[in-house]
C-alpha positions as CSV (number, residue, x, y, z in Angstrom):
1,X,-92.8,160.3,167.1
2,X,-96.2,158.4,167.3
3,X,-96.2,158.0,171.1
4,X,-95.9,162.2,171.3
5,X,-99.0,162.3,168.7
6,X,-100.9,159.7,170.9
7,X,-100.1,161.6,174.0
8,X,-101.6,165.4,172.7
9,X,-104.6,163.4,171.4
10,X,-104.9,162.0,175.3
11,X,-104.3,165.1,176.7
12,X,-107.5,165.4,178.3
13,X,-107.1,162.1,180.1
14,X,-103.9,161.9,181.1
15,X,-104.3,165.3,182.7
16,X,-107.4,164.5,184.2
17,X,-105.8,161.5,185.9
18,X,-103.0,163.3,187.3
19,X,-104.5,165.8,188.6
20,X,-106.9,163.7,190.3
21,X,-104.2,161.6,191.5
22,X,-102.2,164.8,192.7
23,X,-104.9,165.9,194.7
24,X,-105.0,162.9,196.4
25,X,-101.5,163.2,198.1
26,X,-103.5,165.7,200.4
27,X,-105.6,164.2,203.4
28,X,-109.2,162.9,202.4
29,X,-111.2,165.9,203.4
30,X,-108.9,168.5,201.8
31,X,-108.5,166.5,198.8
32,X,-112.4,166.3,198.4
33,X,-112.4,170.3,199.1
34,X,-109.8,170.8,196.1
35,X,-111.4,168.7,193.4
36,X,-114.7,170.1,193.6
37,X,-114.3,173.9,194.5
38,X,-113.2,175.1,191.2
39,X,-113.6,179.0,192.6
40,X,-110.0,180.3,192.6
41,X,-110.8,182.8,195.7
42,X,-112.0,179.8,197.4
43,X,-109.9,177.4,196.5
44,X,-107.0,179.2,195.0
45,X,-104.5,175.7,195.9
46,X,-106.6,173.7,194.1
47,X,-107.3,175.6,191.0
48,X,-103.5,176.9,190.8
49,X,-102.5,172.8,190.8
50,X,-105.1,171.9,188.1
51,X,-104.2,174.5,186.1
52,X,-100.7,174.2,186.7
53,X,-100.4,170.8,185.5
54,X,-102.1,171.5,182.4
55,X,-99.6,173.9,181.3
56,X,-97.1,172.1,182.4
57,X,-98.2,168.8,180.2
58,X,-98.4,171.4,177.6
59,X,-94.8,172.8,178.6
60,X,-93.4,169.1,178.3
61,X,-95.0,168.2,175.4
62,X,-95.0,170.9,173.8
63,X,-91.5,171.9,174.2
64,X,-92.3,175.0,175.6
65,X,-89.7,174.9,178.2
66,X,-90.3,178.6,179.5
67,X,-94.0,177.7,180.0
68,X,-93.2,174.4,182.0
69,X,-90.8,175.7,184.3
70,X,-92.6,179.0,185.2
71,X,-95.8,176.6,185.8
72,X,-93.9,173.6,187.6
73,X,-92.2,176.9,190.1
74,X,-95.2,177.5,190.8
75,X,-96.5,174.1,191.8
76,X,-93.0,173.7,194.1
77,X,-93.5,176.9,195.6
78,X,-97.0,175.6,196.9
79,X,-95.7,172.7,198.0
80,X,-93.2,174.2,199.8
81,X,-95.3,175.4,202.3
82,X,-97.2,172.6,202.8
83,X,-96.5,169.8,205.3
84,X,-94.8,167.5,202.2
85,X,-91.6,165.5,202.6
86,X,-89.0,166.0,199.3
87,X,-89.8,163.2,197.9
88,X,-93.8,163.7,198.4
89,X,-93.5,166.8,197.4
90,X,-92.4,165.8,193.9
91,X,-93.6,162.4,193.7
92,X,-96.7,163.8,191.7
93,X,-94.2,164.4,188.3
94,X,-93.1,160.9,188.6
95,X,-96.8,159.7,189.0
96,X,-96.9,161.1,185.3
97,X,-94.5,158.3,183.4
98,X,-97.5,155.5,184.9
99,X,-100.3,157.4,183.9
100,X,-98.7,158.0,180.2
101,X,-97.9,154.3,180.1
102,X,-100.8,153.1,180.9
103,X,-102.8,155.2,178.6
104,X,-100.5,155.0,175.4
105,X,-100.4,151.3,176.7
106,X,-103.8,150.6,176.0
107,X,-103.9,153.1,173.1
108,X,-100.8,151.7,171.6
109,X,-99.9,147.8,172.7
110,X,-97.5,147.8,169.9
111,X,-95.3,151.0,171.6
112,X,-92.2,151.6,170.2
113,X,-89.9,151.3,173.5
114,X,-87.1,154.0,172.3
115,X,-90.1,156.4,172.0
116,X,-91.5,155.5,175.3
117,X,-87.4,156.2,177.0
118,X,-87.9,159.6,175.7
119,X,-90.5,160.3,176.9
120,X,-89.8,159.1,180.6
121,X,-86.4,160.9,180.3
122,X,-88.8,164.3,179.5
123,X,-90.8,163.6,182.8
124,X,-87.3,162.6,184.7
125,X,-85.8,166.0,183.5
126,X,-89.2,167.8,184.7
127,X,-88.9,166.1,188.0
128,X,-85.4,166.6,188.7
129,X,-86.4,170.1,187.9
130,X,-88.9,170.1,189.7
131,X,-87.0,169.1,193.0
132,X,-84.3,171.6,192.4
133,X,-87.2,174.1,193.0
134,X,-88.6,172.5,195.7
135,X,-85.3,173.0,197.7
136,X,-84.6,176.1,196.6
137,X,-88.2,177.5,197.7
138,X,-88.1,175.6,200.9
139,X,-84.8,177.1,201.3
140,X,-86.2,180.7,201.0
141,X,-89.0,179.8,203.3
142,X,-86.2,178.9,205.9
143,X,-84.4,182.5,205.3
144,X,-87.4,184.1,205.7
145,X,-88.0,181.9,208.8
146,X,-84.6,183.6,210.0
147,X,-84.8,186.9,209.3
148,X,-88.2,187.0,211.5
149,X,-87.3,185.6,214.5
150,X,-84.5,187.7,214.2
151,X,-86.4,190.9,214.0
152,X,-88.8,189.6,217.0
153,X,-85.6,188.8,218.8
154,X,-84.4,192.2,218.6
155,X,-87.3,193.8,219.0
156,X,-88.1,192.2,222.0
157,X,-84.6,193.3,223.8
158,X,-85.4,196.5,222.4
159,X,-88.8,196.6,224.5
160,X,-86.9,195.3,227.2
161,X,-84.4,198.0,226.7
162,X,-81.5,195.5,226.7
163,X,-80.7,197.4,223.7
164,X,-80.9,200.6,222.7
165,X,-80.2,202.5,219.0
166,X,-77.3,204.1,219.1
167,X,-78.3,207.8,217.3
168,X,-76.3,208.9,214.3
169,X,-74.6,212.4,215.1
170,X,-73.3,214.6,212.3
171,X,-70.2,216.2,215.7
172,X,-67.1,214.2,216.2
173,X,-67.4,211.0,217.8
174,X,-66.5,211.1,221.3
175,X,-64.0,208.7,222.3
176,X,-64.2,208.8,226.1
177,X,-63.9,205.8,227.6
178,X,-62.3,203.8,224.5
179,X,-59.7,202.0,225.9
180,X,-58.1,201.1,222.1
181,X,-58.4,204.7,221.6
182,X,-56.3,205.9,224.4
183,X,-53.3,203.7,224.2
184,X,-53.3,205.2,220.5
185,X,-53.2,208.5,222.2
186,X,-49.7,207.7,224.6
């Protein structure tokens, strides 16, 4: 496929351009912060995206599938936490199909349009992927969510002493008091 040569030779472009405009779904001041900060103890978000969607161009084009979807996790997992709606949270992967058709376009005016449906159904896959993971992470974030307020929940009647632990004992289990346990008995 020419268009998939002409890609890998623009690799450095198209990634540059969609990570600059992924960074730019984040508000002005944090988007500045993330592009230039290149530290990953300062800036882990920022480096972690840039280098995520290198390998996961790399993944896509590369048919590395194990590569992209480790690498495009990642990226939903981040996301996940972040203040993003579903569809913002993904909308970077579909910002990759313009960026690719623009550059090929100029690159190659003459495109064959077959090759160019393949390689949108690639990104589509990727980002029907990608939302899968999105959901699924937010989704984990939400149990989590639970499972704490749960445990303050409880511990709070605890400190109250609205509830107490009942002790394990290794005796018999006293039944005193059991109502279903003494019309068993008669």
């Amino acid at each position: 496929m020419k268009i998939l040569e002409t890609i890998r030779e623009l690799r450095r472009e198209i990634v540059g351009e969609w990570t600059e405009r992924t960074l730019e779904d984040y508000p002005a001041d944090t988007a500045k912060f993330l592009k230039k900060q290149k530290d990953s103890m300062a800036n882990p978000v920022g480096v972690r995206t840039s280098r995520g969607l290198e390998a996961l161009f790399d993944g896509l084009f590369k048919e590395q599938a194990e590569v992209e979807r480790r690498f495009l996790e990642d990226l939903m997992r981040i996301r996940a936490v972040q203040d993003f709606s579903p569809s913002g949270a993904v909308g970077f992967l579909f910002a990759l199909k313009g960026i690719i058709h623009e550059k090929v376009g100029k690159k190659l005016p003459q495109a064959d349009p077959d090759e160019l449906r393949a390689v949108d159904t690639r990104v589509d896959r990727m980002a029907m992927a990608g939302f899968d993971l999105y959901v699924e992470s937010v989704k984990k974030l939400h149990e989590i969510r639970v499972a704490e307020i749960k445990n303050e929940v409880y511990n709070a009647l605890v400190k109250a002493n609205l509830i107490c632990e009942i002790p394990e004992s290794s005796g018999p289990r006293s039944t005193a008091g059991n109502r279903a346990d003494e019309e068993t008995e008669t």
